[in-house]
C-alpha positions as CSV (number, residue, x, y, z in Angstrom):
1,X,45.7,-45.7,105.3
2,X,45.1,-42.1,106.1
3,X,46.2,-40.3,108.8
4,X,45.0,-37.1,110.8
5,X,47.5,-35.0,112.7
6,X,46.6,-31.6,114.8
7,X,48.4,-28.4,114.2
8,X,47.9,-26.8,117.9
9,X,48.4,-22.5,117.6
10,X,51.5,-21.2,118.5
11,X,51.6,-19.8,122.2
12,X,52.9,-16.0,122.4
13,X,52.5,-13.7,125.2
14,X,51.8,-10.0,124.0
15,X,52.5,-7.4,126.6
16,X,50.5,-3.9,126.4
17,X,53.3,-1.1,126.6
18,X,52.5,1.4,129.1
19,X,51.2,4.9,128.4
20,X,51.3,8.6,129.1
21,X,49.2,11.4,128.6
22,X,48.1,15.1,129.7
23,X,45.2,15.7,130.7
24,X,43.1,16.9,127.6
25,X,44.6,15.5,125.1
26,X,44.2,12.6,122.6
27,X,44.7,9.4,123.8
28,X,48.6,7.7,122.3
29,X,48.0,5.1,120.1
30,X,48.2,1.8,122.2
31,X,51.0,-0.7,121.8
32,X,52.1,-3.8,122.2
33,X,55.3,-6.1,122.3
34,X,55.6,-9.7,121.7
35,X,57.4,-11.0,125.2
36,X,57.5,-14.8,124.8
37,X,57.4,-16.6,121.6
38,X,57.2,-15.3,118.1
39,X,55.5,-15.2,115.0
40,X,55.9,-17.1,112.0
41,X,57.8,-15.5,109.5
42,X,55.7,-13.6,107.3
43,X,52.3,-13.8,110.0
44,X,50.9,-10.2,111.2
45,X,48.5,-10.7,114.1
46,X,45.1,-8.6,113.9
47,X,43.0,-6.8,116.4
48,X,43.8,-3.9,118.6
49,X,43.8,-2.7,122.4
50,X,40.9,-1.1,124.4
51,X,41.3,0.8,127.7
52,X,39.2,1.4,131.1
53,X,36.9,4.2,129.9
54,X,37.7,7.5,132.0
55,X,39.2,11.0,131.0
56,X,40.2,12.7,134.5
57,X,43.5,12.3,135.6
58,X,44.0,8.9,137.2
59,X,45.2,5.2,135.7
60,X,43.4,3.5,133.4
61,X,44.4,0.1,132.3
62,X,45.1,-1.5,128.6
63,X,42.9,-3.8,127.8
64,X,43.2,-6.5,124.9
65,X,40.4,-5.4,123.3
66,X,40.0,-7.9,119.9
67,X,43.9,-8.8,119.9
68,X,42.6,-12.4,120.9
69,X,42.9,-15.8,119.8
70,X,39.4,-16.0,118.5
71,X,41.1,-13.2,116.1
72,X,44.0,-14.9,115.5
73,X,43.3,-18.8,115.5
74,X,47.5,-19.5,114.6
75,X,48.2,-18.4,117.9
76,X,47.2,-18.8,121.6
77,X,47.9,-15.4,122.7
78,X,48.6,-15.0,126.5
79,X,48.1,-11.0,127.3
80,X,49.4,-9.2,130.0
81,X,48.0,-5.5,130.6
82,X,49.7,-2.1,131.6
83,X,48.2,1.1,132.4
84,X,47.9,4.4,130.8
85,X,48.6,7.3,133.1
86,X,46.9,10.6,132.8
87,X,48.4,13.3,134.3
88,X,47.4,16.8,135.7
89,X,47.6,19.4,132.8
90,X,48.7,22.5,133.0
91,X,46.1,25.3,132.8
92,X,46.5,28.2,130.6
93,X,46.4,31.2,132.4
94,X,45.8,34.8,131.3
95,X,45.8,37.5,133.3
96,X,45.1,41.2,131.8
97,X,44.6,44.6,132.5
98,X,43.0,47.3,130.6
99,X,46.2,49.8,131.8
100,X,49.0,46.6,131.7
101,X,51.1,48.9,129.5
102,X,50.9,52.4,131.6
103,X,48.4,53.7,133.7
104,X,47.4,57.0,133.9
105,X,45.3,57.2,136.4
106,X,44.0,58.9,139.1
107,X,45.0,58.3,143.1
108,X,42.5,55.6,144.0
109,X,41.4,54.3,141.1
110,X,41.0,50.7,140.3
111,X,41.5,48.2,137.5
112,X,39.7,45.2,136.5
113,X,41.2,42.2,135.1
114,X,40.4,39.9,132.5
115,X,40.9,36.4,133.4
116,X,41.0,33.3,130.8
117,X,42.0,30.1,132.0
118,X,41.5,26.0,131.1
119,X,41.4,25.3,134.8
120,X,37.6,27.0,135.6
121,X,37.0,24.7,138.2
122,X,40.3,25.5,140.2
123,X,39.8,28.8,142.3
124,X,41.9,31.7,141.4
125,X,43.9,33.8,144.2
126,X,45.6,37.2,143.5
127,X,48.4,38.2,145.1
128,X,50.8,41.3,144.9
129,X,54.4,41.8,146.1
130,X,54.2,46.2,145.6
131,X,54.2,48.4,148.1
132,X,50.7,49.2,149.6
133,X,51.3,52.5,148.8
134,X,51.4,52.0,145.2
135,X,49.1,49.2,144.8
136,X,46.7,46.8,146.5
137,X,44.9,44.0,144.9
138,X,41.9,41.6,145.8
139,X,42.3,38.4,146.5
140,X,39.3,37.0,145.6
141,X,38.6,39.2,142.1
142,X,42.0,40.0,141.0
143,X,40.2,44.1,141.0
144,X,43.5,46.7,141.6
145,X,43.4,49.6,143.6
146,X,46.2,52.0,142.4
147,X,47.7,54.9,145.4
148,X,51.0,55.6,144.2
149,X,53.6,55.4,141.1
150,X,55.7,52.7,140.6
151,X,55.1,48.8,139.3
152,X,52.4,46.6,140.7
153,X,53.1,43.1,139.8
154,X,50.3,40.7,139.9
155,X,50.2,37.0,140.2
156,X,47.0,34.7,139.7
157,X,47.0,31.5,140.9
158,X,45.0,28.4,140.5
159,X,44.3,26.2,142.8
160,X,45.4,22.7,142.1
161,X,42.5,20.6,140.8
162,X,41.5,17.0,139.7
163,X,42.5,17.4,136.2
164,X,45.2,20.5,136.7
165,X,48.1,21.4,138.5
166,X,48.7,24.7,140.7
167,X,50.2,27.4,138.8
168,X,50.8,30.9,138.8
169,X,50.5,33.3,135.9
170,X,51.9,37.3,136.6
171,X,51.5,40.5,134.8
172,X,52.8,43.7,135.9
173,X,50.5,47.0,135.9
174,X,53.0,50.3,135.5
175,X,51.5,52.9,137.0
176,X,51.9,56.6,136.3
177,X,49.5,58.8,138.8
178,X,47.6,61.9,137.3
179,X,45.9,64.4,139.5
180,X,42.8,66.1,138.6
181,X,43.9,69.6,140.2
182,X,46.3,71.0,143.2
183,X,43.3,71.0,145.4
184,X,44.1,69.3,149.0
185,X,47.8,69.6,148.6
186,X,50.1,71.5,150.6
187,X,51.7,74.3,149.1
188,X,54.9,73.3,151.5
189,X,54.7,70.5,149.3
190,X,54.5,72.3,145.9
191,X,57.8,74.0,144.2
192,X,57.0,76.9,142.1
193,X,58.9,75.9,138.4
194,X,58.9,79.6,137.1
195,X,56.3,82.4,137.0
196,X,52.7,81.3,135.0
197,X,52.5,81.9,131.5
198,X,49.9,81.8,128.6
199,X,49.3,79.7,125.4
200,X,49.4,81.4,121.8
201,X,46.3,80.5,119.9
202,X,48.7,80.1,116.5
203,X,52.5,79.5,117.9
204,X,53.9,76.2,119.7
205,X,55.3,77.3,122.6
206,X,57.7,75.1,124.9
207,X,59.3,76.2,128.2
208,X,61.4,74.6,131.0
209,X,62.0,75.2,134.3
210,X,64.0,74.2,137.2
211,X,64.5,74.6,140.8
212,X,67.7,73.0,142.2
213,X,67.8,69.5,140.8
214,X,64.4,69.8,139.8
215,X,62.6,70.4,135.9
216,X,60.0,70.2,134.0
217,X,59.5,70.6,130.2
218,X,56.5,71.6,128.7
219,X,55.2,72.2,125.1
220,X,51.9,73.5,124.1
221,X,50.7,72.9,120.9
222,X,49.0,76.2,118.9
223,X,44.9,76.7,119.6
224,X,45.1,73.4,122.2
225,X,44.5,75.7,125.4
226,X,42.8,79.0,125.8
227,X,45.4,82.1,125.6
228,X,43.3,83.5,128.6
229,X,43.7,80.7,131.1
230,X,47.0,81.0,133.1
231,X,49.3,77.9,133.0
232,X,51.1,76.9,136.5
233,X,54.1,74.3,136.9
234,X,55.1,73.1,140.0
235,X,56.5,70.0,141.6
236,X,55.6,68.3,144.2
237,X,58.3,67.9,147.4
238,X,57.9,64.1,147.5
């Protein structure tokens, strides 16, 4: 007399393992863990995990995708989900200038940045921390205006966003001042630094000067200015 007998699957409970992830990048490969029960030695269960669709920063949850009993008749799986987190990235800020290293410039002038940054949708805010006497800076366009000689730090900030974080990214301008001629200054405010003298069209020339704790050192190369055209140091009081 034959006899039928059922072999019922094996009950397991697989448990998604939680994930992180920046904003931006690749998704982790998605795990799992068998929490109640076990396999049979030698058995491999087949399929793999699906999650929520979405790429902004938020939670998403693991789904079990084809890891299903239908996939794996042996075993009547039992799944319990988890959640990948995506967090706010940082942006990649950069802020330059055209004159970051040293400015020569004149009293007044301005410098434009060049902004680069991952977080476009976040607005940006400049700020300084110099003097107003050496330096102001827009807020809104990150443009310099230079009045004085000295260092002009500069720090753009964005604005924190869906998919970024705040942050703050700062450069520092140095900035040397170069005037275009002693017109409009005070001669109470100029020291004489020795008696003018003249360029020689073939010799390099250098002189010094001084006036109490003040100097000034000066070489001219040969031919560089014309021998006719007096040359005047002085410096100024402040």
């Amino acid at each position: 007399v034959s006899q039928n007998f059922t072999v019922n699957p094996r009950a397991i409970t697989v448990t998604a393992d939680a994930k992180t992830k920046a904003y931006g990048v690749t998704d982790p490969t998605l795990t799992y863990t068998i929490t109640t029960g076990s396999l049979v030695l030698g058995d491999v269960i087949t399929g793999s995990l699906t999650r929520a669709a979405g790429t902004d920063a938020g939670t998403y949850q693991i789904q079990q995708g084809t890891l299903t009993t239908a996939n794996n008749p042996k075993y009547a799986i039992t799944f319990v989900a988890a959640d990948l987190s995506i967090t706010r990235a940082t942006p990649a800020l950069v802020l330059t200038y055209p004159n970051s290293n040293v400015a020569i410039l004149r009293p007044g002038a301005v410098d434009t940045p060049t902004v680069t940054t991952t977080s476009s949708s976040g607005a940006l805010t400049f700020t300084t921390s110099a003097a107003s006497s050496i330096c102001t800076v827009d807020s809104t366009t990150g443009v310099i205006s230079l009045f004085g000689a000295g260092s002009c730090p500069v720090a753009m900030s964005t604005a924190i966003t869906t998919n970024f974080i705040q942050h703050t990214e700062t450069t520092t301008v140095t900035v040397a001042l170069l005037s275009t001629s002693l017109v409009g200054i005070d001669p109470s405010d100029l020291v004489s630094m020795g008696q003018p003298f003249f360029a020689h069209a073939s010799v390099d020339q250098a002189y010094s000067f001084s006036s109490g704790n003040n100097g000034a050192s000066v070489a001219i190369p040969a031919g560089a200015l014309d021998p006719l055209v007096p040359i005047s140091i002085h410096l100024l009081t402040d």
